[in-house]
C-alpha positions in Angstrom: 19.7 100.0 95.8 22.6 97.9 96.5 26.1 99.0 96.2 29.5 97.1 96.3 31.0 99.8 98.5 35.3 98.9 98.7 36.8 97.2 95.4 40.4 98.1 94.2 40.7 98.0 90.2 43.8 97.4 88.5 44.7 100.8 87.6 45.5 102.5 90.4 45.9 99.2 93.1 48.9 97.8 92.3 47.8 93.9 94.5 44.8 94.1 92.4 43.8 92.1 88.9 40.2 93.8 88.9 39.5 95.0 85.4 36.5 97.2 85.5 34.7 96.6 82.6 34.7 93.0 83.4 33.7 94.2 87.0 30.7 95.5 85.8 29.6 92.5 83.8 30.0 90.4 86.8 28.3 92.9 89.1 25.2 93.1 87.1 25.0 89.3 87.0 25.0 88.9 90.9 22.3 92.0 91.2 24.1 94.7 92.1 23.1 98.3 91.3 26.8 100.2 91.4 30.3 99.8 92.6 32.7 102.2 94.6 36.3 102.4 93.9 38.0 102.8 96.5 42.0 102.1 95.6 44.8 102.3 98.2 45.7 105.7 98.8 44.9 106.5 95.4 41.5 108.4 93.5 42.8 108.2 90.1 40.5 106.3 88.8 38.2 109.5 88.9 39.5 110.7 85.7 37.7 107.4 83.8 34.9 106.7 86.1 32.4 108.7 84.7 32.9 107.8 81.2 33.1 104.1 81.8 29.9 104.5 84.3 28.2 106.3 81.0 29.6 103.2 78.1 28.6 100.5 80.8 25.4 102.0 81.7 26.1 101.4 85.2 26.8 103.6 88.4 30.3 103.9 89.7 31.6 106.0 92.4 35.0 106.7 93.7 36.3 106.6 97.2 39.5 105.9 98.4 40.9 103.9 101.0 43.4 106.0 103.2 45.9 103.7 105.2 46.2 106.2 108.2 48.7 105.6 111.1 46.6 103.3 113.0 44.7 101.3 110.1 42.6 101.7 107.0 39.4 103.7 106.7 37.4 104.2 103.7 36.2 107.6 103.1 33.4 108.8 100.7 32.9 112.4 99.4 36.3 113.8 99.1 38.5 115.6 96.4 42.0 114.5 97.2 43.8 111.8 99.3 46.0 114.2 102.3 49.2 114.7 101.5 50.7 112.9 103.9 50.0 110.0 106.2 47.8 110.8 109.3 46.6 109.7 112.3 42.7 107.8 112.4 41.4 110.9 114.4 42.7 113.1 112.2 42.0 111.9 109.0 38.3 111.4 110.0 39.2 115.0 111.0 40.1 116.0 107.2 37.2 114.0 105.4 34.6 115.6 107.6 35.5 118.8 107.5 35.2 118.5 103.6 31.3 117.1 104.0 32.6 113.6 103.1 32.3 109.9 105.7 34.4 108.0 107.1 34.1 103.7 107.4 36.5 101.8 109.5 37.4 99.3 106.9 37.9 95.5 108.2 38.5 97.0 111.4 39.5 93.4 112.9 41.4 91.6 110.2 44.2 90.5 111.3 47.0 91.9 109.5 47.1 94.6 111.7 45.5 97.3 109.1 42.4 97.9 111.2 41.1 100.0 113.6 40.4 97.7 115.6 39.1 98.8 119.6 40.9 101.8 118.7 37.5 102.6 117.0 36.2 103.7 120.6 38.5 106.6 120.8 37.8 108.0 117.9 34.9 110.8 117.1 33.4 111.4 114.1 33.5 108.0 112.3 30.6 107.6 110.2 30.5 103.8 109.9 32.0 100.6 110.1 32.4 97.7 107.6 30.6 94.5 109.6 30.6 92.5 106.3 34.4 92.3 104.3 34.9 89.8 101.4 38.5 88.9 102.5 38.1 88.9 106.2 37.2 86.2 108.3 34.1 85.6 109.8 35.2 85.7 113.3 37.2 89.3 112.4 33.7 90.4 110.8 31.5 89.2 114.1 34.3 91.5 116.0 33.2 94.4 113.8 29.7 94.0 113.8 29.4 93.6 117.8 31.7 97.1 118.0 29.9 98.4 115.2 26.6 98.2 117.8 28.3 98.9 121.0 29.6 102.1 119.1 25.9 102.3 117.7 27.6 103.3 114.1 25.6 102.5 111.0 26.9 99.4 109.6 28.1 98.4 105.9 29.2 95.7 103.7 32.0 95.2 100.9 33.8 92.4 98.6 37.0 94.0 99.4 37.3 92.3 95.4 40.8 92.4 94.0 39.5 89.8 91.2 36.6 89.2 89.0 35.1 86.2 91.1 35.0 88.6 94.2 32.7 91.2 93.1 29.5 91.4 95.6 30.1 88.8 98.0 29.4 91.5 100.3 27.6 95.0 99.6 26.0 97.5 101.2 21.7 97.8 100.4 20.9 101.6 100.6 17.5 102.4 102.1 17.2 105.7 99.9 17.8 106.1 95.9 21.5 106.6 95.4 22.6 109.0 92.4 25.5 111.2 93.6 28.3 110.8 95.5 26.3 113.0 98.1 23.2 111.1 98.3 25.7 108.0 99.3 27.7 110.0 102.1 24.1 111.8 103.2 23.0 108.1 103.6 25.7 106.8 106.1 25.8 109.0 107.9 21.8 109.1 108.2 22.0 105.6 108.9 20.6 104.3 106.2 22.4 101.3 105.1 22.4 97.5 106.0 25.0 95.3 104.7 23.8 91.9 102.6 25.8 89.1 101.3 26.2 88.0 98.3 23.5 84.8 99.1 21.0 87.6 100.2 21.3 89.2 96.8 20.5 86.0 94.8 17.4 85.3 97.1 16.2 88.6 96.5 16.5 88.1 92.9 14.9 85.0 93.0 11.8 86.5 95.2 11.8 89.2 92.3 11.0 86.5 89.7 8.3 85.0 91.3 6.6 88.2 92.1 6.8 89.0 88.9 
């Protein structure tokens, strides 16, 4: 099952243009099998996501991405955003101690909103994005080498503020996804690989001549 795992939609991300619906459409074009909002700060998008999952036929799952005081982290499985800004350790802190994960998002880009090497201090992070949409591919090696040095699971994610983005990146989960459980249970278990959006369209392709 493969999942877009960090998108911002135009609701509740104010840099964003991503309209859902047509988020959807483009998703299932380019083989995807669900999307994760994961807005700024911000899990409003809650409120619509199921009925829009149910019109659309089509999984969607909310996250959020917390800017904490040394960068941003995307975090799976929680109710509520803290209600104030925090430190890395302790918001990984606050989302595990409410059964949810932790992914150090773009942790090298350089706009000085990742985690960066200050991933080695920190305990408890469930995962780390190797593969982001709008981050170079020398700032995604980076992540990828600390994500194995750190021997944290690794994911994938378009990062998509527009239509055209959606799945360059994604995250292939080894296990059936349903719930918002069964996708925290599975980074934190490991079992995730990140795929590109090329990946995708061969595995497609090998799908059609199987069949």
């Amino acid at each position: 099952m493969i999942i877009d795992l960090h998108l911002h939609q135009m609701k509740h991300s104010s840099d964003s243009k991503l309209d859902m619906i047509e988020a959807i459409k483009m998703a299932k074009t380019r083989g995807l099998d669900g999307l994760c909002v994961t807005d700024h700060d911000d899990m409003g998008y809650r409120e619509l996501a199921q009925a829009v999952a149910l019109e659309m036929d089509f999984p969607i799952f909310v996250g959020v991405e917390i800017y904490s005081l040394d960068g941003d982290i995307l975090c799976f499985g929680i109710d509520a955003v803290p209600e104030k800004r925090l430190s890395a350790q302790e918001t990984i802190d606050y989302v595990n101690a409410r059964g949810g994960v932790t992914v150090a998002a773009h942790p090298f880009r350089n706009n000085n909103r990742g985690l960066g090497n200050r991933m080695k201090e920190l305990k408890g992070l469930g995962a780390v994005e190797a593969y982001n949409g709008r981050t170079d591919d020398f700032s995604n090696f980076r992540a990828r080498i600390s994500a194995r040095e750190l021997n944290l699971p690794l994911t994938g994610g378009s990062d998509a503020h527009t239509c055209e983005e959606v799945g360059n990146f994604a995250t292939r989960f080894l296990s059936p996804i349903k719930t918002m459980s069964d996708l925290v249970e599975a980074i934190k278990r490991g079992a995730v690989e990140p795929v590109s959006r090329a990946q995708i369209e061969n595995d497609e392709q090998a799908k059609k001549q199987v069949v």
